[in-house]
N, C-alpha and C positions, 0 to 999 in steps of 0.2 A: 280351561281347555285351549286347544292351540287353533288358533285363526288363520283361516285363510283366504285370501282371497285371488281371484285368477283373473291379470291383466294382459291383455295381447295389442298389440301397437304394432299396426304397420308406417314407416315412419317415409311416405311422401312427400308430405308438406307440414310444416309448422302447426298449421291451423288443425288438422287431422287430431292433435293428440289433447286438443282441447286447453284453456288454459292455464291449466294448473304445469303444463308440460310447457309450454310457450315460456311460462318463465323461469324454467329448468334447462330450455335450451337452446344451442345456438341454430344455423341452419340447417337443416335435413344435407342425407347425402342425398348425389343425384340417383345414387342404386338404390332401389327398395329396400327395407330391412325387417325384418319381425320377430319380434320378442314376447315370448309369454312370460311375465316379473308376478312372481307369485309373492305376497304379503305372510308371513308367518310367525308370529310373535308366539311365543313358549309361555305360558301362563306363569305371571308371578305369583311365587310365594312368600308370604312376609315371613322376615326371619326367627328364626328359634336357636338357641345355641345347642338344639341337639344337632342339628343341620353339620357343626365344624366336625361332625365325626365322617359324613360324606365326603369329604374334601381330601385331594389326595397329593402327596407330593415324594417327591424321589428318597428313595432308600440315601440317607447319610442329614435328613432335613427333621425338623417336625413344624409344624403350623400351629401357631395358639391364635386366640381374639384376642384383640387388644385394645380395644374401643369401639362401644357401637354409640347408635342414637340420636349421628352425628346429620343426620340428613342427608345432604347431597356429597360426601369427601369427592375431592377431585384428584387434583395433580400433590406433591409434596414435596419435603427437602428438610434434611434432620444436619442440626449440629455435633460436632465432634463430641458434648458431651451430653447425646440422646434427645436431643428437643427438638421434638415433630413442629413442624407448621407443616397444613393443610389448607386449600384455598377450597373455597366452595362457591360457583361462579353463579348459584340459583339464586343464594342467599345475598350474597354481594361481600361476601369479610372473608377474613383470615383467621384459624384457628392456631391454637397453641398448647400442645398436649405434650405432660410432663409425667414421667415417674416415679415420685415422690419418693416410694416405698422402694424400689427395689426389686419389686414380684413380678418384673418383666410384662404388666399392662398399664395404661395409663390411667392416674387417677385422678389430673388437674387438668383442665379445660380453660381456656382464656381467651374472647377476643379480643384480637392484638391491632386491627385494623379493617374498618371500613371501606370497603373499594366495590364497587360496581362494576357486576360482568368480570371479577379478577377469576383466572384459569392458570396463567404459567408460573412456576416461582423457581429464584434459584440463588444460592450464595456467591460471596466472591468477599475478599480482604472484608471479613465483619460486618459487609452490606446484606439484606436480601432485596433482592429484585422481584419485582412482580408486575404481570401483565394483564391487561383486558384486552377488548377486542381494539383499541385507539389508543392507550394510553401505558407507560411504561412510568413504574413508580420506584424509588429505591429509598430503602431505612435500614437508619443503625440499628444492630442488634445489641442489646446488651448483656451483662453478665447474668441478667436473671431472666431475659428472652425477651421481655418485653422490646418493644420497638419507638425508637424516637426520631428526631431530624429529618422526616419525610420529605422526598421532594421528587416533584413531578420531572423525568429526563424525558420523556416523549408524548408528544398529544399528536401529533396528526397521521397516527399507522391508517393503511385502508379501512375500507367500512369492513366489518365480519360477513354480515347478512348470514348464508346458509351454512359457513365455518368461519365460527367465532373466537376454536380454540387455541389461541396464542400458547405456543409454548418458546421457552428462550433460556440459555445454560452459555455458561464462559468456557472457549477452548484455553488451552495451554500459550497461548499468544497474546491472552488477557483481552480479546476480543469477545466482545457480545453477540451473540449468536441466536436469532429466532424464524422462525415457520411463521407464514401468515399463507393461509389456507383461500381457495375459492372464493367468490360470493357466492357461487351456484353449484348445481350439479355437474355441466358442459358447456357453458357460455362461452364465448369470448369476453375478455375481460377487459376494461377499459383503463382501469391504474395497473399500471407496470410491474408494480409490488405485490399485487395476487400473484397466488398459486406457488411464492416462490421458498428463498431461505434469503435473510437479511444477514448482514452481520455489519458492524456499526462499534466505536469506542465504549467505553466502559460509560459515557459520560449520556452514551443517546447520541453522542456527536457523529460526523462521516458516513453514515448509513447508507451503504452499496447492497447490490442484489449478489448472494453470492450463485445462486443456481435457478433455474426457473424449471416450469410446467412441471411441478408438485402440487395434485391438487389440492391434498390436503394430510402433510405429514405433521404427526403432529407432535409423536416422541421421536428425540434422534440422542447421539450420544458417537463419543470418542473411542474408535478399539483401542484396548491398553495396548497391543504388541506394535500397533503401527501407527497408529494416530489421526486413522483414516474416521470422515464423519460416517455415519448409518443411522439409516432411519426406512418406516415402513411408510408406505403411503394410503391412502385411503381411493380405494377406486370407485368411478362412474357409476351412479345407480343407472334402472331403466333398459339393461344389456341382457337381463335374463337370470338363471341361477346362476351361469357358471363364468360370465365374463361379464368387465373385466378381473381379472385377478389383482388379488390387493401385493402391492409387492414391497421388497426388501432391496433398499437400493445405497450404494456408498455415494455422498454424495459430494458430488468434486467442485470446485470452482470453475464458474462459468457453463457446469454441464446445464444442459436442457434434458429435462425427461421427457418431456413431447404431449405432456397434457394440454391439450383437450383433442389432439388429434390422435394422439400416441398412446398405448399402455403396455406393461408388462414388458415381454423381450423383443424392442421394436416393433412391435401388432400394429396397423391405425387401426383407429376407433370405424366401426362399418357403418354407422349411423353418420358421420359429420363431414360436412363440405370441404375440401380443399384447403388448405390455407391459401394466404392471398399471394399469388406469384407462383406457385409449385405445387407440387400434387404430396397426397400423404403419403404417399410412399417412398417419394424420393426425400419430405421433409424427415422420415422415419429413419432413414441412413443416418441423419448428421446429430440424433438424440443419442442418450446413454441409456443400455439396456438395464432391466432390473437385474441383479444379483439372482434373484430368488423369487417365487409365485408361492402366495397360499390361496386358499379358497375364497372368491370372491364373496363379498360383503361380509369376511369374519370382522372388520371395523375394528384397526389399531389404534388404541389411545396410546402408552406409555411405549418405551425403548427405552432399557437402559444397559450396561454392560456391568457384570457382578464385580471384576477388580479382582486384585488380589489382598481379599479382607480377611481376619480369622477366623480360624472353623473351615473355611467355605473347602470344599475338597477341591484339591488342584485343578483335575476334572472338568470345573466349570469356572476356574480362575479368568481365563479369555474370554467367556460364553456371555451372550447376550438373551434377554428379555424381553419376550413382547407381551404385552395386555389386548387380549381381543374384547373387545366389550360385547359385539354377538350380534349376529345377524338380523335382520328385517324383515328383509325381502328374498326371499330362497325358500325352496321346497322345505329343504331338511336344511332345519336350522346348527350356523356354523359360530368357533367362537368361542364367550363365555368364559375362561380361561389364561392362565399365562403359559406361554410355551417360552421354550430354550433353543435357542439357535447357540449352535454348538461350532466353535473357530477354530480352524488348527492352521496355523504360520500366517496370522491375519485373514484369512476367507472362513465363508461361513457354509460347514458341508454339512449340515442335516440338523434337523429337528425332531425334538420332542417336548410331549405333556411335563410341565413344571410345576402347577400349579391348577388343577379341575378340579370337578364336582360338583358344579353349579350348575352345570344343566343336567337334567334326569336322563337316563340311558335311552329314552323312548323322542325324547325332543320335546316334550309335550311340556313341561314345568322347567322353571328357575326360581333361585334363590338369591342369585348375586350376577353380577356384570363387574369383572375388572377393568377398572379405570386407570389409578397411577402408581406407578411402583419408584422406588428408591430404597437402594442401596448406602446403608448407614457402616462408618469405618469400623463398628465392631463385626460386622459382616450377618447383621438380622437385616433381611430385607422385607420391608412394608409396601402392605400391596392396599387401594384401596375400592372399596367397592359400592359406589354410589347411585344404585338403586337400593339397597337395604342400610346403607350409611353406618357402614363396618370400616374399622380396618384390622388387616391380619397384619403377623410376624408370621416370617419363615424363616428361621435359625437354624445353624448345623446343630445337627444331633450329636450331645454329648455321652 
């Protein structure tokens, strides 16, 4: 059954919200604020593979299972000829699932690598890259997937603490590109390198900040038509149900998105102090607005952009992907799902359902939480889902 619980914070002083909030946050604003943050969690259910009949996705698609059992699947990234790796950041390794046969599910399992706290993974010239929350590792891949010549390119990223999920993907410039998310909920933060986007050589070498005040973005990805970055961010708990909104932002060099004073389209945060020197509203002029608002706390893990692969209908050639994993803290639970942010001449004008039926029509039950998605050159896109430790295909319908 679905839980709830009803918290109300009037937010004067630091000390007021007791310490579990003390170390969630920075300082009170000077204006009063009050929030009722309601707890809501949709009762799990463990899975059954009658469950994949629930599940729905756009007229021109179909969804099969393709692995379950898997425990925690996280993030992923498939080679040109079908071989999944899967990171699972509970367990500490790297999976490697093959399809032996043919029958379009996987029937070979391998671990390929040991790593601690590993979340982000990604290819580049026959390497894959892989992150924790401190350390950036990179191995040859071979012709039969296994992995060899491991070698450590990065040990000293920020601490994770409360977002740990490192994710990191190679643009077209052959640079190294990743997210290092908050320590907290709304701190101020003391290493320079929270909240923001890193980008750095191929080698781990040069490592500049390329954007800041993202609290915590964790899938981003390249639009094919323009080559602009996007990515959703993950907004402030503690604001109530409906703010802040989790947003959809392109993200530019040198922009500031204004986290931990900022969210959404220029808003300050009504709860937090001043920054030092300037007021939040005037520091709110010099940030970049979001793109796009969805419903607070749907909690974005994946972004990724479909390409132009086979199968896929023209239609959603440009169109991006998000993975909501699903709400917490909200009345009526948001989320659970992947939607389609739909681009026409590079911008992103509207959204829909791509990928539900994980949460029961009443709010009350789930079956699944999407987690990472990728997009494979034959054009099946794998989504995974790591509370019930599934992964699905979603292929054009032949």
């Amino acid at each position: 059954m679905i839980r709830n619980l009803l918290f109300t914070a009037t937010l004067f002083t630091a000390g007021q919200l007791g310490n579990l909030l003390i170390a969630q946050k920075g300082l009170p604003s000077k204006t009063p604020f009050t929030a009722t943050v309601n707890t809501a969690y949709p009762q799990h259910l463990d899975f059954k593979e009658s469950m994949v009949s629930n599940l729905v996705v756009p007229s021109g698609f179909k969804v099969m299972l393709v692995a379950s059992g898997l425990g925690k699947p996280r993030i992923m990234s498939v080679t040109q000829q079908g071989i999944l790796y899967v990171t699972r950041r509970d367990a500490g390794d790297v999976l490697m699932l093959k399809d032996t046969d043919n029958d379009g599910k996987f029937d070979e399992l391998k671990t390929v690598m040991k790593f601690p706290d590993v979340h982000g993974i990604t290819q580049h010239n026959g390497m894959l890259y892989l992150a924790s929350s401190k350390i950036i590792k990179r191995a040859k891949i071979g012709s039969d997937g296994m992995l060899s010549d491991t070698a450590t390119l990065v040990k000293d990223l920020p601490e994770g603490a409360q977002h740990n999920n490192r994710m990191l993907a190679f643009g077209k410039d052959g640079k190294l590109y990743m997210t290092i998310g908050s320590t907290c909920n709304d701190c101020g933060e003391t290493n320079k390198e929270n909240a923001t986007m890193l980008v750095m050589n191929e080698d781990g070498t040069g490592r500049q900040i390329f954007a800041r005040g993202l609290r915590n973005t964790i899938g981003f990805d390249w639009q094919p038509q323009t080559g602009d970055i996007w990515g959703c961010d993950n907004g402030t708990d503690w604001r109530g149900d409906e703010i802040p909104p989790e947003e959809l932002n392109k993200i530019e060099k040198n922009g500031d998105y204004g986290w931990p004073w900022v969210f959404g389209k220029q808003e300050v945060d009504p709860t937090r102090e001043d920054p030092s020197g300037t007021t939040k509203e005037a520091y709110a002029k010099n940030t970049v607005p979001a793109v796009m608002t969805f419903p607070a706390h749907s909690a974005p893990i994946d972004f990724r952009f479909i390409g132009n692969k086979p199968g896929v209908p023209q239609a959603y050639q440009n169109d991006a992907l998000v993975a909501w994993h699903g709400s917490w803290n909200r009345k009526n639970p948001e989320g659970y799902k992947i939607q389609r942010i739909h681009f026409e001449n590079g911008k992103p004008v509207s959204v829909d359902d791509f990928f539900s039926g994980f949460l029961s029509k009443d709010g009350k039950t789930r079956f699944g939480r999407p987690a990472g998605i990728i997009v494979a050159d034959s054009g099946k896109i794998f989504v995974s889902d790591d509370e019930n430790g599934n992964i699905y295909c979603i292929a054009p319908a032949k």
